[in-house]
N, C-alpha and C positions, 0 to 999 in steps of 0.2 A: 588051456585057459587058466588065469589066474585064481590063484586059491580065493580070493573077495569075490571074484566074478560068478566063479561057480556055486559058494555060496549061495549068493542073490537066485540063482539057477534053480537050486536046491528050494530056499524059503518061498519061493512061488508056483515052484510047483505041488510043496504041500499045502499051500495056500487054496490053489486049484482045485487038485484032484488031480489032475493030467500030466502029462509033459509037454513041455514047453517044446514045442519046434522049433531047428534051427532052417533061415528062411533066405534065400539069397537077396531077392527085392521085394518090396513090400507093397508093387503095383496093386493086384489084385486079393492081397494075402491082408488078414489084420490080426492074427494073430500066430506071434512066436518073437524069436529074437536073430539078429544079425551082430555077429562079432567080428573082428578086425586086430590081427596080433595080437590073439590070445585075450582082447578086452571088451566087453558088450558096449556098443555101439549104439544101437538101437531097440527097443523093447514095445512089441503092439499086445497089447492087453484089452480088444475090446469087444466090449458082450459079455463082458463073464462074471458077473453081479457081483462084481468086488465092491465087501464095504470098508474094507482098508488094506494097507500095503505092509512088507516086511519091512522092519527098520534097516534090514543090512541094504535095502536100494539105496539110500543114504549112503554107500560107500562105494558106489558104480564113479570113480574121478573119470573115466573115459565114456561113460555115455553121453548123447549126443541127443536123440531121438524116443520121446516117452510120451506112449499115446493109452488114454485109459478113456477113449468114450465109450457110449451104452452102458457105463456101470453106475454102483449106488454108492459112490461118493458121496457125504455129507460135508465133507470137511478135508485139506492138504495136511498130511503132519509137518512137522517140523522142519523132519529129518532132510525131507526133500530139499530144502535148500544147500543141502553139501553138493548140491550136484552143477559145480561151477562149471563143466565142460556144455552144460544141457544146451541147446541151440533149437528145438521143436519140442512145448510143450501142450499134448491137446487133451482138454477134458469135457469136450462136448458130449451134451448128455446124461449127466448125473444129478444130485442131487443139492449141488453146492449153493449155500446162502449165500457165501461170504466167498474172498480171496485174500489170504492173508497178504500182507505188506511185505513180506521178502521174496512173491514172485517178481515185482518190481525190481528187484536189486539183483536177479540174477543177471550176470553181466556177459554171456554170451548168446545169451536169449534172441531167437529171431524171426520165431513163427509160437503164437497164443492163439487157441482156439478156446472160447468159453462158451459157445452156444448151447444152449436149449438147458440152460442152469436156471433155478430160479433164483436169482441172483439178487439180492437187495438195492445194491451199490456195484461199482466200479471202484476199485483203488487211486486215490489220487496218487500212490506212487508208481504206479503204470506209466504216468509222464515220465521216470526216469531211463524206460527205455525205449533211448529215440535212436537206436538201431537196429530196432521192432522193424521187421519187413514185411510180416503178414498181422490181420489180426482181424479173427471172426467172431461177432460180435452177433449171429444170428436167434431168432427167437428168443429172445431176452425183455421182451415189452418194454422197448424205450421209445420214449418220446421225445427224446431228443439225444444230439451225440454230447458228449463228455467235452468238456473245451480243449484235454490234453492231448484230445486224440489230435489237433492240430497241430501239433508240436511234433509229431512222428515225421520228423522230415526223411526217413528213409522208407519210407511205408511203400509196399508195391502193391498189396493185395490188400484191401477193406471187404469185407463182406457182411452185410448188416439187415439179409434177408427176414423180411416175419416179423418184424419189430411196428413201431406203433409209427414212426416219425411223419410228418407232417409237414416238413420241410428239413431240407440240407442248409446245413451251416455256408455262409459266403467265402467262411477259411477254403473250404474243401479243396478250391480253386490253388491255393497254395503248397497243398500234399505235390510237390511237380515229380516226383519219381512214381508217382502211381501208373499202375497200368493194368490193374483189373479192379473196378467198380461195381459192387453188386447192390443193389439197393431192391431188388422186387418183393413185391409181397407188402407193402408199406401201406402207407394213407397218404404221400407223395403227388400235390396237385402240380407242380413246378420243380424243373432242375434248374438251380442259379444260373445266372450268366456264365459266372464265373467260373463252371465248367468246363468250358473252351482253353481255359489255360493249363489244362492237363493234356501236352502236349505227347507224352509218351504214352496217352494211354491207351490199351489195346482192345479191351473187352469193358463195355459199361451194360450191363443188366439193369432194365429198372421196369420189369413186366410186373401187370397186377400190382397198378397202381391208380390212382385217377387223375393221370396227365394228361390235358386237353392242350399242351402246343409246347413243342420243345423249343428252349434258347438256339436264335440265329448263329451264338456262338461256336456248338456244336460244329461249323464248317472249318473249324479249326482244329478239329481232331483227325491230321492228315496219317496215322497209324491205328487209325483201329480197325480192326479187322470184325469183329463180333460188337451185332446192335441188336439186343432183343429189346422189344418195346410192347408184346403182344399183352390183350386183354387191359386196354388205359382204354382214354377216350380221346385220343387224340382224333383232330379234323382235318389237322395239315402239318406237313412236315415241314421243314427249313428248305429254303429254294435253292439251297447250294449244294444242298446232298450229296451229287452228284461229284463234289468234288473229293471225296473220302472215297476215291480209286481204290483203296487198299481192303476197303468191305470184301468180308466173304460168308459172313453171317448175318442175312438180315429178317429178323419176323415180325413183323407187325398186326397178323390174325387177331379178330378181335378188339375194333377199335372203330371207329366213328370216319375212318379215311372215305371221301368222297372223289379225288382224284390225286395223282402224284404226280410231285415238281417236271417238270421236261429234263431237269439237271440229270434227275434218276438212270438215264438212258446211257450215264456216262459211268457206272459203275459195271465194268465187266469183268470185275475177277471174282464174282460172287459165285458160291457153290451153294447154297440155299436161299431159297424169298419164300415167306409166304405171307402171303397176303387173303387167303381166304376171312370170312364173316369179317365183313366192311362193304358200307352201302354204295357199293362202287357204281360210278358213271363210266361212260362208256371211256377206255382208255385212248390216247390219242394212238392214229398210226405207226408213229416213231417210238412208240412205248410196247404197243404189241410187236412189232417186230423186235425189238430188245428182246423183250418175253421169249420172241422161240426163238433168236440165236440163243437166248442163254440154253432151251430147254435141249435146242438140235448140240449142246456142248456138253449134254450131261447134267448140269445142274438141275436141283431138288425144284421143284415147284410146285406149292400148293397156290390154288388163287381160288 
């Protein structure tokens, strides 16, 4: 390993107490480091009530991946912006008021994670990275999104769980590379129409909310695969449902549903429904029999 690499190795493990692990994937693991030709790559620092970092990370040119949630961050140093290679940075969890103006400007940047910061503001130089492809924005009490988040035209992942919002912006519809939508957890009475034109997107979350009827548009989301909608107050679903073939995730538990589309019957490549606590009337015959080919296939069924 390179003499700067090792360093950094060395200042955080005194920093610790411990030894740093080296870690082949960081599936299930969140703390240690993976290196690549002798240079640190990636570093998971989380849990371990750091209230600040060594200045030689500042000289990691080959890291890639720097994840420090669960800790007591109050504040980024400086240093941190020599790290022009960085491409994932996550500091969900800490204590941060503020984000200085040079996470914006790091220019390989492609996945931000700021959740559960109490965070004052949002940087308006965040707009400057519109090669942003993730960005979690969970439990932060907003009540409404930032207008630049609409300018991330590379965005794939938005997640904006636990927040205050009230309504989604009519942009959202223009994010067209998205394909994971989280929005649960909200004050959310309506998803725009304008939804439907997120044509790539795969997975929309929007449970535990107070949505009483989704946009008809929604029949134009012919790739999603994942629909949680459980614990809203929906009464009826969209009459086309049936034509998002591509469902394999769908919950709706917990909602106001009194009967479901006929379209419904036309979704069989689902591997979970559930549908239990909902004042259900009696289902029609072509609806129950859907129900146990799906259940004689294996699939999950709660009702």
């Amino acid at each position: 390993m390179q003499a700067a690499d090792s360093r950094v190795l060395q200042d955080l493990e005194g920093l610790l107490g411990e030894a740093l692990p080296p870690v082949a994937r960081f599936d299930y693991c969140h703390f240690g480091y993976r290196e690549e030709g002798g240079r640190l790559v990636a570093l998971e620092l989380q849990g371990r009530n750091l209230t600040g970092l060594p200045e030689s990370l500042g000289d990691l040119a080959g890291l890639r991946s720097l994840h420090l949630n669960l800790n007591r961050l109050r504040s980024l140093p400086p240093f941190l912006q020599g790290l022009r290679g960085l491409e994932r940075l996550s500091l969900g969890g800490n204590a941060l008021r503020g984000l200085p103006d040079w996470v914006g400007g790091l220019p390989s940047l492609r996945s931000l994670n700021l959740s559960g910061n109490p965070l004052d503001c949002l940087p308006d130089r965040l707009r400057d990275r519109v090669g942003l492809e993730e960005l979690y924005l969970s439990d932060l009490g907003l009540e409404e999104l930032p207008a630049w988040v609409g300018g991330l035209s590379a965005l794939r992942r938005l997640v904006l769980f636990g927040n205050r919002l009230r309504e989604l912006p009519a942009w959202i519809g223009g994010l067209a590379r998205l394909q994971e939508l989280t929005v649960g957890g909200n004050r959310l009475r309506a998803l725009p129409e304008g939804i439907g034109a997120l044509t790539g997107l795969v997975e929309l979350s929007a449970y535990g909310n107070l949505l009483e009827a989704l946009p008809e548009s929604l029949e134009g989301l012919s790739r999603l695969r994942e629909l949680a909608l459980q614990d809203n107050r929906l009464q009826r679903l969209p009459q086309g449902i049936g034509a998002r073939g591509a469902l394999e995730y769908l919950v709706l538990n917990g909602n106001l549903l009194e009967a479901l589309p006929e379209s419904i019957v036309r979704l069989d490549r689902l591997k979970t429904v559930r549908l239990q606590a909902n004042p259900w009337r009696e289902l029609s015959p072509a609806q129950e029999g859907w129900l146990r080919r799906l259940g004689e296939r294996g699939v999950r069924i709660r009702r």
